[in-house]
DRENDO-1510 file (C-alpha; in Angstrom, 1 decimal, always signed):
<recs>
REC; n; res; u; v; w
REC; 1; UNK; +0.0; +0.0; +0.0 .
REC; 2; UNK; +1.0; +3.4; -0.6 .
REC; 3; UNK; +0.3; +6.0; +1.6 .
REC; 4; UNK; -2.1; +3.8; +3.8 .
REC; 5; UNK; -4.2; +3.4; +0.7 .
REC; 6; UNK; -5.6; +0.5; -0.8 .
REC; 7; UNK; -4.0; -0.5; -4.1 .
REC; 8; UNK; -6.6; -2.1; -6.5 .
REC; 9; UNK; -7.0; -2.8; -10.1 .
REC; 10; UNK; -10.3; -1.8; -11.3 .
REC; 11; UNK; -11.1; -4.9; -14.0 .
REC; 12; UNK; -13.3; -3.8; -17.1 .
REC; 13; UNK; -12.9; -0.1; -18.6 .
REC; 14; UNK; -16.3; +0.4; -19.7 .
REC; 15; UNK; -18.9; +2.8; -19.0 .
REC; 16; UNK; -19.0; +1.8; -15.1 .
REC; 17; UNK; -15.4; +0.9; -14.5 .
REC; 18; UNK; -14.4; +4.3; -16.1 .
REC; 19; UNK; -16.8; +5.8; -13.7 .
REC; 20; UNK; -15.3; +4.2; -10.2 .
REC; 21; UNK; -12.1; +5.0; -11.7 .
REC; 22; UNK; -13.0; +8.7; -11.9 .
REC; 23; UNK; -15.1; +8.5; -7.9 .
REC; 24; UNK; -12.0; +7.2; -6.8 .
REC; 25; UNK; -9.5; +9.9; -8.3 .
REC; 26; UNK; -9.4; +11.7; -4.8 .
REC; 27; UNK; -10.3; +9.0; -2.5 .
REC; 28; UNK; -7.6; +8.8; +0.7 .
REC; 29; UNK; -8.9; +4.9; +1.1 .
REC; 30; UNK; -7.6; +3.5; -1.7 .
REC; 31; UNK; -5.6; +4.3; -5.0 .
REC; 32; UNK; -6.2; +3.1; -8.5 .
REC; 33; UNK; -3.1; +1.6; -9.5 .
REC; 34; UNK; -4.3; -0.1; -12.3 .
REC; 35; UNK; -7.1; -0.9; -15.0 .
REC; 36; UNK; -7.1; -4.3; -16.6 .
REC; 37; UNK; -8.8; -4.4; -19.9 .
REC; 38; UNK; -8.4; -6.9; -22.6 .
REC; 39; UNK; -10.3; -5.0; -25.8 .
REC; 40; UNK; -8.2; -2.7; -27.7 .
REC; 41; UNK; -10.3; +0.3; -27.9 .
REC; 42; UNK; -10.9; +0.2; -24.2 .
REC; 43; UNK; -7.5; -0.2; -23.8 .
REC; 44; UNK; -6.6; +2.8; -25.4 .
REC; 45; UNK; -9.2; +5.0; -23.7 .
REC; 46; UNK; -7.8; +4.1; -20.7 .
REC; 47; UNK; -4.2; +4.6; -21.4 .
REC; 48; UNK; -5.5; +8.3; -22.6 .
REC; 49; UNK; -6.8; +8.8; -19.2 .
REC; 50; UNK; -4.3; +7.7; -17.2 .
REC; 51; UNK; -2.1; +10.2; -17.9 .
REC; 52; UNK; +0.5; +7.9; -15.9 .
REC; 53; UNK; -1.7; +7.6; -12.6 .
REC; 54; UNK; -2.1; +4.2; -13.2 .
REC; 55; UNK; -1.2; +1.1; -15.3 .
REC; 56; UNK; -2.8; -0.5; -18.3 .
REC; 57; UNK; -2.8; -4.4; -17.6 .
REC; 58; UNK; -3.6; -6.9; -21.0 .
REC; 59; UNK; -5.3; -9.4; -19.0 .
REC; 60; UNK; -6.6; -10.5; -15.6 .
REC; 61; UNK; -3.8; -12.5; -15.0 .
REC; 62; UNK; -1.8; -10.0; -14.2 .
REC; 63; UNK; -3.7; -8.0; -11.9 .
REC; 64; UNK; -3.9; -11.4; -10.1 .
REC; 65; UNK; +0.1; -12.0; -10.3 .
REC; 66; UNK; +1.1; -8.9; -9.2 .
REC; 67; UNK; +2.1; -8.7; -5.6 .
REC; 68; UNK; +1.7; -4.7; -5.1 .
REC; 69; UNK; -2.2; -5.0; -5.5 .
REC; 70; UNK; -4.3; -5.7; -2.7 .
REC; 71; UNK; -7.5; -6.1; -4.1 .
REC; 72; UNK; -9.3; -6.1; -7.7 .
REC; 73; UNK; -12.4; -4.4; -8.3 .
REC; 74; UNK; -14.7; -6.2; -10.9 .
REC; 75; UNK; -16.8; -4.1; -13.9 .
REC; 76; UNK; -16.6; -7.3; -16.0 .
REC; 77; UNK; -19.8; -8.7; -17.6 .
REC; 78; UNK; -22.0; -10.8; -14.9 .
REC; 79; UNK; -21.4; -14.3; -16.1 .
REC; 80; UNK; -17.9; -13.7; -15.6 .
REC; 81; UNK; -18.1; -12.4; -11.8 .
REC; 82; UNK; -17.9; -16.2; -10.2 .
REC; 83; UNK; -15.4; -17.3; -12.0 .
REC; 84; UNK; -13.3; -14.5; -11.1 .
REC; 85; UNK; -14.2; -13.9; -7.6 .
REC; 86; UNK; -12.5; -17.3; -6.7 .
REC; 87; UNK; -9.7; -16.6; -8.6 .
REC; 88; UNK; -9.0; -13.5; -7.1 .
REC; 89; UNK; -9.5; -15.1; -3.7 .
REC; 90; UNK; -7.4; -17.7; -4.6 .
REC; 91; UNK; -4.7; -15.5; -5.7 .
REC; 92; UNK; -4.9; -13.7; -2.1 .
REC; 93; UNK; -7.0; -10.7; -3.3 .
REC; 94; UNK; -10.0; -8.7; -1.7 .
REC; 95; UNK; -12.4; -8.2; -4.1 .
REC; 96; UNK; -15.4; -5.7; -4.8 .
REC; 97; UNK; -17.6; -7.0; -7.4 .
REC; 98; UNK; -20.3; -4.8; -9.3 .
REC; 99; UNK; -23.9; -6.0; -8.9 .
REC; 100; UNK; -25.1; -8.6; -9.4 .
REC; 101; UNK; -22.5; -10.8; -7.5 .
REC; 102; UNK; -23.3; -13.5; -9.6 .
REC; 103; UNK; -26.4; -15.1; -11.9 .
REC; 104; UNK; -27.0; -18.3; -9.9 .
REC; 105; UNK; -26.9; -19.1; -6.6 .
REC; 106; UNK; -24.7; -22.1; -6.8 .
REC; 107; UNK; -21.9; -19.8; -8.2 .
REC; 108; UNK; -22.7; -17.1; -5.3 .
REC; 109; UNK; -22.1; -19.5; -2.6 .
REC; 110; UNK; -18.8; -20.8; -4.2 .
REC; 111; UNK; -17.6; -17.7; -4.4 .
REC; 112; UNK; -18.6; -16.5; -0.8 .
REC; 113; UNK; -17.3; -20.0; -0.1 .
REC; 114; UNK; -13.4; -18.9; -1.4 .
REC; 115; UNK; -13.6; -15.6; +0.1 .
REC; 116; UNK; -13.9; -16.9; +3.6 .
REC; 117; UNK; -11.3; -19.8; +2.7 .
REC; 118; UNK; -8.7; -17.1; +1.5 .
REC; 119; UNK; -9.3; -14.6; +4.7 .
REC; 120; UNK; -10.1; -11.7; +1.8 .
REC; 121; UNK; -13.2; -9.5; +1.9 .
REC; 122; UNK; -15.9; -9.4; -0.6 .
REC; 123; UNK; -17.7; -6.2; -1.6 .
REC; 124; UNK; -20.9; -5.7; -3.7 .
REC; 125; UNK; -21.7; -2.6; -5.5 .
REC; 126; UNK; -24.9; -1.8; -4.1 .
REC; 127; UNK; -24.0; +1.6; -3.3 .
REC; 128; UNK; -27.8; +2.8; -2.9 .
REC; 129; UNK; -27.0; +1.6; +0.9 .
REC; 130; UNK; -24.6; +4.1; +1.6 .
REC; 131; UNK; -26.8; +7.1; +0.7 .
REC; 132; UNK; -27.8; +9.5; +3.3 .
REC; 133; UNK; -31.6; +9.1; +3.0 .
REC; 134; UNK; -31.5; +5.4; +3.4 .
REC; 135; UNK; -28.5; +5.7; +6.4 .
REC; 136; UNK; -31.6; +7.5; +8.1 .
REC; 137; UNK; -34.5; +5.7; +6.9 .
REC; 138; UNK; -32.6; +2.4; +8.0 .
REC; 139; UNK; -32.3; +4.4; +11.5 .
REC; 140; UNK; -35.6; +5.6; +11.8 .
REC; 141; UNK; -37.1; +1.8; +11.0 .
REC; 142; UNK; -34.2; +0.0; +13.9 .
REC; 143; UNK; -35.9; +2.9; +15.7 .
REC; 144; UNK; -39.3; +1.8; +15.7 .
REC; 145; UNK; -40.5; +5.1; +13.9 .
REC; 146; UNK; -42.3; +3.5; +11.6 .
REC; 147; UNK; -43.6; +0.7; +13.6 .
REC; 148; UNK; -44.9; -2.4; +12.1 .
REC; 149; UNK; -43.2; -2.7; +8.4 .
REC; 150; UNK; -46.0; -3.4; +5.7 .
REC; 151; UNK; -44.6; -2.4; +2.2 .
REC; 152; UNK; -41.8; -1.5; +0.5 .
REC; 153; UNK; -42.5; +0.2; -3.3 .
REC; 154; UNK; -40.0; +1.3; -5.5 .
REC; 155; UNK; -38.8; +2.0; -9.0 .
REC; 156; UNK; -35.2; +2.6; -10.5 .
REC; 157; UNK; -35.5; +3.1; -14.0 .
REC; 158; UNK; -33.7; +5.3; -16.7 .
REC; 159; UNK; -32.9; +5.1; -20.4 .
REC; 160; UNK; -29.4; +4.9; -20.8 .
REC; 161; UNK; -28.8; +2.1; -22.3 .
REC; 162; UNK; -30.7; +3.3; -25.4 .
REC; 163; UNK; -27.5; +5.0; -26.6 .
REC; 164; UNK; -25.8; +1.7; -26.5 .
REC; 165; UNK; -25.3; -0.7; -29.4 .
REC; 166; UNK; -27.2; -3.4; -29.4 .
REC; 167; UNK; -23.9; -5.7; -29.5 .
REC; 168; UNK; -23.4; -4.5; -26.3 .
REC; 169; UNK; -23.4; -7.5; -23.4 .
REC; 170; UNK; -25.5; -5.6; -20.9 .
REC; 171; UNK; -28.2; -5.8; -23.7 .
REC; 172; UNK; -27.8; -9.6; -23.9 .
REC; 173; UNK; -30.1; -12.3; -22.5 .
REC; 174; UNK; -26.9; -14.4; -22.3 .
REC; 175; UNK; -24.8; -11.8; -20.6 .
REC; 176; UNK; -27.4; -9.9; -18.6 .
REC; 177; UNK; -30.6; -11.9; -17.9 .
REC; 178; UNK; -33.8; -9.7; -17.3 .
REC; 179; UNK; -31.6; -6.7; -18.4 .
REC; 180; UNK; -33.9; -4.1; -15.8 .
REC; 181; UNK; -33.5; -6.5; -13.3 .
REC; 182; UNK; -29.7; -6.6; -13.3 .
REC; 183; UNK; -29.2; -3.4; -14.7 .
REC; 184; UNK; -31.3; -1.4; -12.1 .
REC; 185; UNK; -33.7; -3.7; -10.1 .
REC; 186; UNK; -31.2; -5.2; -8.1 .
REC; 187; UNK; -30.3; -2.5; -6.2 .
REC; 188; UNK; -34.2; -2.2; -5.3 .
REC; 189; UNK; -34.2; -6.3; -4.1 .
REC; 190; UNK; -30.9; -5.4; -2.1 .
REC; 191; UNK; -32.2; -2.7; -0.1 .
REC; 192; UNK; -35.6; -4.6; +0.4 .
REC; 193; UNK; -33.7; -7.7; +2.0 .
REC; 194; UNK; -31.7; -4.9; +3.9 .
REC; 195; UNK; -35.2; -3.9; +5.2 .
REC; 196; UNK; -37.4; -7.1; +5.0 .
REC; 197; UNK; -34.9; -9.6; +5.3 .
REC; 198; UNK; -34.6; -12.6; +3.0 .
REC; 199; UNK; -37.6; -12.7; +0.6 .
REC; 200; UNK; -39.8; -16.0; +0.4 .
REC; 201; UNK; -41.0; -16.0; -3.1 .
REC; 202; UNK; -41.1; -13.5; -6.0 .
REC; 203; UNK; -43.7; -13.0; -9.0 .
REC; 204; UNK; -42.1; -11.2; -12.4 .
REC; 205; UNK; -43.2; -10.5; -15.6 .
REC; 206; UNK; -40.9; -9.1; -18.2 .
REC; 207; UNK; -41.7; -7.3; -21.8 .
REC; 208; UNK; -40.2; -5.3; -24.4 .
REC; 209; UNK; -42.0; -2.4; -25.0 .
REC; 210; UNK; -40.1; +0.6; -25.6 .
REC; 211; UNK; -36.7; -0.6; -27.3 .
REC; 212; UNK; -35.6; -3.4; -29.3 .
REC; 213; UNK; -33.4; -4.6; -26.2 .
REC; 214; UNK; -33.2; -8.5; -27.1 .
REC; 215; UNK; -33.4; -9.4; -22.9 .
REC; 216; UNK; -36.2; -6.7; -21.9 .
REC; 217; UNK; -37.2; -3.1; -20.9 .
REC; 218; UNK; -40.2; -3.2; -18.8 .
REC; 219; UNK; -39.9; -5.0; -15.4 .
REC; 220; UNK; -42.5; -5.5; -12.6 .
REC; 221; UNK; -41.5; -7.8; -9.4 .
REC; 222; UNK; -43.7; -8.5; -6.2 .
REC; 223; UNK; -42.0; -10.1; -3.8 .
REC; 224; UNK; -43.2; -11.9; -0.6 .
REC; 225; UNK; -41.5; -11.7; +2.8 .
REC; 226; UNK; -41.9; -14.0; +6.4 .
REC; 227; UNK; -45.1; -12.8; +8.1 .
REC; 228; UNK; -47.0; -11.1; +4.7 .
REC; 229; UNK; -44.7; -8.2; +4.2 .
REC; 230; UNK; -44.6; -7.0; +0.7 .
REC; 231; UNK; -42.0; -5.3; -2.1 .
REC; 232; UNK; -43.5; -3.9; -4.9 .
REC; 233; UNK; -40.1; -3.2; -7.3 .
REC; 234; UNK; -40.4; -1.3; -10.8 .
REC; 235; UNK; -37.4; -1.0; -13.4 .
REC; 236; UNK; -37.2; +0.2; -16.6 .
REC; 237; UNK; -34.9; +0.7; -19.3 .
REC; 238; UNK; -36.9; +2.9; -21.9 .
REC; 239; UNK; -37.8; +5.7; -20.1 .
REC; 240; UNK; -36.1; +8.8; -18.5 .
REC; 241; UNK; -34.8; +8.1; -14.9 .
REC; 242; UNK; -36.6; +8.1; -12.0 .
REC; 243; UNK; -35.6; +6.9; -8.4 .
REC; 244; UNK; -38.3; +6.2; -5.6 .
REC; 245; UNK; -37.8; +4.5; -2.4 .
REC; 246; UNK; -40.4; +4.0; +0.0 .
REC; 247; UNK; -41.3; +2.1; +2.9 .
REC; 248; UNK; -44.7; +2.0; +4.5 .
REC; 249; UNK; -45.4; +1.0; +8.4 .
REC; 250; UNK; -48.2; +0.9; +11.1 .
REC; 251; UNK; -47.2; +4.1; +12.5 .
REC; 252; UNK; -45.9; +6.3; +9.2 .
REC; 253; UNK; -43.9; +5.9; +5.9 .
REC; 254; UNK; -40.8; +7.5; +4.2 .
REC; 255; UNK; -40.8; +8.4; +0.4 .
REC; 256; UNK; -37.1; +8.8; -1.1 .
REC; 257; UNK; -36.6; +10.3; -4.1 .
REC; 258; UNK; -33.7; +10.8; -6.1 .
REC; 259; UNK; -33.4; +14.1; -8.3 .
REC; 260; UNK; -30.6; +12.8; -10.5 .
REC; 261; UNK; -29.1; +9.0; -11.3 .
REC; 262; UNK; -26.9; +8.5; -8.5 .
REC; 263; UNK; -24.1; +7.7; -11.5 .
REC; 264; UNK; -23.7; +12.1; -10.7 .
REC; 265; UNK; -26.0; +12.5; -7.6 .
REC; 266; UNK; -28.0; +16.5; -6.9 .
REC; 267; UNK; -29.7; +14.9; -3.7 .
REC; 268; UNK; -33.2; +13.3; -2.4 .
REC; 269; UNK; -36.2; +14.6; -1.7 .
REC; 270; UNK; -37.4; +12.8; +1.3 .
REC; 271; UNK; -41.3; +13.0; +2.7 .
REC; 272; UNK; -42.3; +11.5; +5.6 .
REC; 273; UNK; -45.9; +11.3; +7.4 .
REC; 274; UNK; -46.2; +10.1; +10.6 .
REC; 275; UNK; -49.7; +8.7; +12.4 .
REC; 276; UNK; -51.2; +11.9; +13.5 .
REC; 277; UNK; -48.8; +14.2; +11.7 .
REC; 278; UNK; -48.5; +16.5; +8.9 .
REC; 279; UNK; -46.4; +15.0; +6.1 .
REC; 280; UNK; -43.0; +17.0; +5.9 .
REC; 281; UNK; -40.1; +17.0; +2.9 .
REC; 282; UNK; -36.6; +17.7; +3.3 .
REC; 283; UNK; -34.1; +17.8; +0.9 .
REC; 284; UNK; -30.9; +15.4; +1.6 .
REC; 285; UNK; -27.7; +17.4; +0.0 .
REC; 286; UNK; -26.1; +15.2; -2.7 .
REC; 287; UNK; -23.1; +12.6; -1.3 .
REC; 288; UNK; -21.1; +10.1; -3.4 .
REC; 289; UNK; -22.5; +6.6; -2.3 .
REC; 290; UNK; -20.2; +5.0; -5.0 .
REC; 291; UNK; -17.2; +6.2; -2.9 .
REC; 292; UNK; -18.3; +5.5; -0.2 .
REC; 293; UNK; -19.5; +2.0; -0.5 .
REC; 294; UNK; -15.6; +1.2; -2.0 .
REC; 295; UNK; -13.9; +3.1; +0.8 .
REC; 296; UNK; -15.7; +1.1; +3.3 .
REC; 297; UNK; -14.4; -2.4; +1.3 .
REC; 298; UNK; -11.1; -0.5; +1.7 .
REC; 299; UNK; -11.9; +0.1; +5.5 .
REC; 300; UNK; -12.6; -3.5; +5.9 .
REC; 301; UNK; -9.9; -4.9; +3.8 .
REC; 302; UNK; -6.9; -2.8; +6.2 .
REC; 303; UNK; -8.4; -4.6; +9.3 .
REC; 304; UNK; -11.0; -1.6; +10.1 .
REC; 305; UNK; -14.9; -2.3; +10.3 .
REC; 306; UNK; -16.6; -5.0; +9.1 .
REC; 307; UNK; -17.9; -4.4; +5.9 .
REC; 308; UNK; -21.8; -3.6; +6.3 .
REC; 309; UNK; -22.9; -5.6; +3.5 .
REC; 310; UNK; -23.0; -9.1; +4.9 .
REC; 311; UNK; -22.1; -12.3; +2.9 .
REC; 312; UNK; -25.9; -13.6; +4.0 .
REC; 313; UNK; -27.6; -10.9; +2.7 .
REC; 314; UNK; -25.7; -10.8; -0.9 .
REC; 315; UNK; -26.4; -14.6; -1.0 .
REC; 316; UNK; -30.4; -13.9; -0.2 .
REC; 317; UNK; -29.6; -11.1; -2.8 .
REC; 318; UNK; -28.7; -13.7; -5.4 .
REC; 319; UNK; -31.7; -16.1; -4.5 .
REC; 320; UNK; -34.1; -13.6; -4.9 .
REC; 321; UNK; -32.4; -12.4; -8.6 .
REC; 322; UNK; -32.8; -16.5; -9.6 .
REC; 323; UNK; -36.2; -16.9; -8.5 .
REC; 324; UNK; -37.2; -13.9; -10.3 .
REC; 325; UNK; -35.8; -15.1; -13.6 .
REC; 326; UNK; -37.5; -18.3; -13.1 .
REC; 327; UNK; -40.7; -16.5; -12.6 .
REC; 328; UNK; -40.7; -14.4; -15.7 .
REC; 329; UNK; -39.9; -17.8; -17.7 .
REC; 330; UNK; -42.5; -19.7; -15.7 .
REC; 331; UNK; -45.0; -16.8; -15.5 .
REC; 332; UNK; -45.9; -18.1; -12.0 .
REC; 333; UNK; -45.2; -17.4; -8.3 .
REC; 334; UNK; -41.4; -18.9; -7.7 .
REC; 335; UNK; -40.1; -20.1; -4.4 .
REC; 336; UNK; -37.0; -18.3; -3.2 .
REC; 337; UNK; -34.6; -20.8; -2.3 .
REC; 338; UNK; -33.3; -20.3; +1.5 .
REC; 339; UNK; -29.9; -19.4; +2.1 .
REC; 340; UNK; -29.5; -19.8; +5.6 .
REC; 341; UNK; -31.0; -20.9; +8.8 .
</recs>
């Protein structure tokens, strides 16, 4: 490490991995001492960036073999995440993996699996946890504010991906399954579990409807919790963004909204009504939840606190994203397999 910072090699120098690399230009936790990308244009791009502030790696291998990185941070396509996870564990390596972990449970829990066998942490990017308005939502609910939870509702859509061509992997059934769902949606499942705990079964139905996107645009999900809880999660691909959080309870309910994608965040507008209460909105000042969610990996990864996404919820996480692609083949209510005791 240099200068107490984490050294990492950010994996995949596409539109995300360029972004983290950008987050993290000032960060005190951890430096970006390389970017390991394998296609030539890419490769370039990130050499022009650089400016000599970090290294250009041909392959993965590398990243894995050299001895002054600590840790890897993975913007690779999802059906390569398990595969690499393990190998970066294997190689000694902490690793932060962009969502979703991985596209089947089996290959979640071997990963998880060779994280604890190697001693390294494993980080998610599900950075919608470290924003301000949820922090305090999260507080207000361990609080009892809200009282009894009944419903979570929520939608996290944009239209992007509409600029991208339609070779692009994240447009690809093979690639990215139920593109909303791993494209946006997860982060809405993730902070449900956070909430609600691990979910019990899922309904889904997927369409096309505003793109030509070969693995969907247009994603509805219900999913069931213990004791008849509720999430009602939207995502969309074909329509300008729009963030909404909101949890409802016996005694009130919080609505978050975003004002911006949280890719460049302007802040949340935030209305809560309490039982006998007028409702009230503040506005949340903007805060970089991307950073933040790496520099607690970092935190966690030089012996500091645990890191606050634990391995049981990314493996509910992961359940619930199978059972929801099962449901929008089967058309019918899916069982979420269990994941722990």
């Amino acid at each position: 490490m240099a200068g107490g910072r984490l050294r990492v090699a950010v994996v995949g120098y596409g539109w995300w991995g360029r972004t983290i690399v950008r987050t993290l230009a000032e960060s005190g936790l951890i430096e970006v001492a390389a970017v390991v990308e394998t296609d030539a244009d890419a490769a370039a791009m990130a050499r022009a960036d650089a400016a000599g502030a970090f290294r250009v790696l041909p392959d993965f291998a590398s990243a894995l073999s050299d001895a002054s990185l600590a840790a890897v941070v993975l913007c690779t396509p999802h059906k390569a995440h398990a595969a690499q996870i393990v190998a970066a564990a294997q190689a000694g390596k902490h690793v932060f993996c962009e969502k979703p972990l991985t596209l089947s449970l089996g290959d979640a829990q071997a990963a998880v699996a060779a994280c604890r066998a190697a001693g390294v942490v494993l980080g998610i990017g599900h950075e919608r946890r470290f924003e301000p308005a949820v922090l305090d939502l999260r507080r207000r609910i361990a609080a009892g504010e809200l009282g009894t939870l009944l419903q979570v509702e929520a939608n996290f859509s944009q239209d992007k991906f509409l600029a991208m061509k339609p070779d692009n992997w994240r447009l690809s059934p093979l690639h990215a399954p139920v593109g909303p769902l791993s494209a946006t949606g997860i982060h809405l499942v993730d902070l449900a579990i956070a909430i609600l705990g691990p979910a019990e079964s899922v309904w889904a139905r997927l369409a096309t409807r505003g793109s030509e996107f070969a693995n969907g645009d247009t994603l509805g999900v219900m999913l069931g919790f213990a004791g008849g809880a509720n999430a009602l999660v939207s995502a969309i691909l074909a329509t300008p963004f729009e963030g909404r959080f909101a949890v409802y309870g016996s005694r009130g309910w919080v609505d978050i909204r975003d004002r911006t994608h949280p890719e460049s965040p302007t802040g949340w507008d935030v209305t809560t009504c309490l039982r006998g209460a007028e409702r009230v909105t503040a506005f949340v000042a903007p805060h970089g939840a991307v950073r933040a969610n790496l520099e607690a990996f970092a935190q966690a990864a030089q012996g500091g606190a645990a890191y606050p996404v634990t391995q049981a919820e990314m493996l509910a996480n992961v359940a619930a994203l199978e059972a929801i692609m099962r449901s929008v083949a089967s058309g019918r209510v899916e069982p979420v397999e269990r994941t722990g005791p």
